[in-house]
Legacy VTK file of the C-alpha trace (Angstrom):
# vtk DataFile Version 3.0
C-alpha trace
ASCII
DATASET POLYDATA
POINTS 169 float
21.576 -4.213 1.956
24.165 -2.764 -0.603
23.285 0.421 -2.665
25.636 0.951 -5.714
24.581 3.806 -8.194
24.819 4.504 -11.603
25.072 8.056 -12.822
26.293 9.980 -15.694
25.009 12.824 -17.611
21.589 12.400 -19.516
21.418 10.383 -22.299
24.634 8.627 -21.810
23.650 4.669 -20.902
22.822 4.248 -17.873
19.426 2.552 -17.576
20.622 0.507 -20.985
23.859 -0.535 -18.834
21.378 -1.262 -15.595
19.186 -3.476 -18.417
22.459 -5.501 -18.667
23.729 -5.319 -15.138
20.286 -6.570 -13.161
19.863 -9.653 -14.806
23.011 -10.744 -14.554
22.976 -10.067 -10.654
19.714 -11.430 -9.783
20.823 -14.948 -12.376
23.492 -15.087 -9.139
20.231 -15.170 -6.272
20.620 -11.631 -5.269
17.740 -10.290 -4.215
17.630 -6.617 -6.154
15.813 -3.943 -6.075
15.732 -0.575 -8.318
15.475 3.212 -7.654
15.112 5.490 -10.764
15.180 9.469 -9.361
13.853 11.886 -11.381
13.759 15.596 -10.993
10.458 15.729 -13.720
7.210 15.181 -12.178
5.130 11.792 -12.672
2.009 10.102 -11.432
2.222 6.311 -12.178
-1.834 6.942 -10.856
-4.910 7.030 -13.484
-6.984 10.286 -12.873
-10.417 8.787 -12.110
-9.478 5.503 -10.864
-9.975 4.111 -7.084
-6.465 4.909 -6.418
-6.475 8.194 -7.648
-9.299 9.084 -5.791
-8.130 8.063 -2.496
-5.182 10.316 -3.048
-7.328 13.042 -4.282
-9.318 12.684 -1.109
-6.052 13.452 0.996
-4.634 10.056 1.955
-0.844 10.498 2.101
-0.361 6.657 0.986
-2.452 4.709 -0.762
-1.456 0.850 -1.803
-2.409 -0.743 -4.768
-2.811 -4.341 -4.330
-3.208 -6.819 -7.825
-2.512 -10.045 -8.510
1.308 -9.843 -8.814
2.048 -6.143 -7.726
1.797 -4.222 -4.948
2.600 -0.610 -5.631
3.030 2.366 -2.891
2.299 5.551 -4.133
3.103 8.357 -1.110
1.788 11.911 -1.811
4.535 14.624 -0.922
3.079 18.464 -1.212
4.631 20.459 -3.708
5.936 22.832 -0.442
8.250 19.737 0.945
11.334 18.940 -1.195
11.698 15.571 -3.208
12.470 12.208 -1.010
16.059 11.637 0.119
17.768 8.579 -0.609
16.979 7.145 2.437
13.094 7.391 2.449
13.029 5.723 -0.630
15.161 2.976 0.758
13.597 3.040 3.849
9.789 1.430 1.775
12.489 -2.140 0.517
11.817 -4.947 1.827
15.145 -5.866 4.377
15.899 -9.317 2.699
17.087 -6.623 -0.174
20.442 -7.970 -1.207
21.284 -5.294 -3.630
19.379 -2.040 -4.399
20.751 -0.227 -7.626
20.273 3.410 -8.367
19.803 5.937 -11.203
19.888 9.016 -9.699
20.405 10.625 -6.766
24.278 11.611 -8.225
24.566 14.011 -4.751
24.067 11.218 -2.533
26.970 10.382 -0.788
27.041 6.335 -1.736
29.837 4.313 -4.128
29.009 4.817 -7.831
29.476 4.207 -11.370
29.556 7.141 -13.605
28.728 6.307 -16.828
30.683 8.853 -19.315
31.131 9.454 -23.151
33.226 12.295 -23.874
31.740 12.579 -27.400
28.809 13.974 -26.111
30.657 16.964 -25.108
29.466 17.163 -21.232
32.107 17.244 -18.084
32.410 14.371 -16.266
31.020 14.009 -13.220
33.874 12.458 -11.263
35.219 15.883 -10.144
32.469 16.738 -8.395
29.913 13.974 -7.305
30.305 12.411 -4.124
31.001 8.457 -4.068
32.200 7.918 -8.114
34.260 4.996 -7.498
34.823 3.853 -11.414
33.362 5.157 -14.677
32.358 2.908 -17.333
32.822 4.352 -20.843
32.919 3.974 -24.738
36.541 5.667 -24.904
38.109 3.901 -21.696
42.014 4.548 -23.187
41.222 8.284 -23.477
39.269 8.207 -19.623
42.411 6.575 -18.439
44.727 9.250 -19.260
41.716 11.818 -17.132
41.295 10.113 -13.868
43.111 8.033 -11.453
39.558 5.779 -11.028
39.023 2.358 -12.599
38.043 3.363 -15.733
35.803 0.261 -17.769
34.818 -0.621 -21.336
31.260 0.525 -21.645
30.723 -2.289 -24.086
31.650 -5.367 -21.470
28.988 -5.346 -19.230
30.284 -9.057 -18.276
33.711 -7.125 -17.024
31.568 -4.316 -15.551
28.990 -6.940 -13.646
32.465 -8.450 -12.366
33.616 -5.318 -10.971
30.664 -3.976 -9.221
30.426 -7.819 -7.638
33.862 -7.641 -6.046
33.665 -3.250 -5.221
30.715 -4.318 -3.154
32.028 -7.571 -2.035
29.192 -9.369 -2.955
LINES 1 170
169 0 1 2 3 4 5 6 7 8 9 10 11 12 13 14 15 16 17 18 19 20 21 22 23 24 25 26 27 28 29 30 31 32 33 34 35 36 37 38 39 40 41 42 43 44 45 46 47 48 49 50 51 52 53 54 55 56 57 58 59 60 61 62 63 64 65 66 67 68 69 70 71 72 73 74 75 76 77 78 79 80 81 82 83 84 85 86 87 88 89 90 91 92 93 94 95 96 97 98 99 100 101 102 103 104 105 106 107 108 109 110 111 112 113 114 115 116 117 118 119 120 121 122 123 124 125 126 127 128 129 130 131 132 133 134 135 136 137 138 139 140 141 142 143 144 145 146 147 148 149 150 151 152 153 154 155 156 157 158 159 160 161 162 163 164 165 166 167 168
């Protein structure tokens, strides 16, 4: 199973550049799955519902079985810190082929930063663990910033190519 990320400061494109990427990767019969981390609270449950109940009652998992989806929803208390990387990997399935993620920029894995200095923020490639490229929508200025392969935000085709051979898939 290969985990490649995709992070960049909010705002910036990367769930509109993991739109483009995924399709393109599982059109090529790799099995993929997604992570999306998020350091704001949700409950994908319905207050009320079967579910929701079960969790309310103090079951630590509960899975939701339907027609076509099977969802695991695992209760963590509000005194333990949010899931590492690896628990969240730990729930694929191991036929996995590819697992991308948006998110978890402090995990140490290989990554794409997605960057546009218009917006004014830092990049992250100084800092985060694992940025092994950034994609952007100024890639001759980018180019004169890092020593990383620096890619045209807008050719997700040269992008998809990239991340393919990076991860030698």
């Amino acid at each position: 199973m290969k985990v490649f990320g995709i992070a960049g400061a909010s705002g910036s494109g990367k769930t509109t550049l993991l739109d483009q990427l995924i399709p393109r990767f599982v059109a090529d019969g790799l099995r993929v799955a997604g992570i999306k981390h998020t350091h704001h609270g949700f409950d994908p449950d319905t207050p009320g519902k079967d579910s929701w109940r079960m969790r309310a009652g103090g079951c630590e998992n509960v899975v939701l079985v339907g027609a076509r989806h099977l969802t695991l929803m695992r209760h963590y208390p509000e005194s333990k810190p949010s899931p590492e990387i690896s628990e969240a990997l730990a729930v694929l399935p191991p036929e996995t082929d590819l697992v991308l993620v948006e998110g978890y920029k402090w995990s140490d894995f290989p990554k794409l930063e997605v960057y546009r200095p218009a917006h004014g923020k830092p990049p992250l490639w100084r800092d985060v663990p694992g940025v092994v490229a950034v994609a952007t929508d100024a890639p001759a200025e980018v180019a004169t910033q890092t020593a990383l392969p620096v890619l045209d935000l807008a050719d997700a085709d040269a992008i998809y190519r990239w991340v393919r051979s990076a991860l030698s898939l």
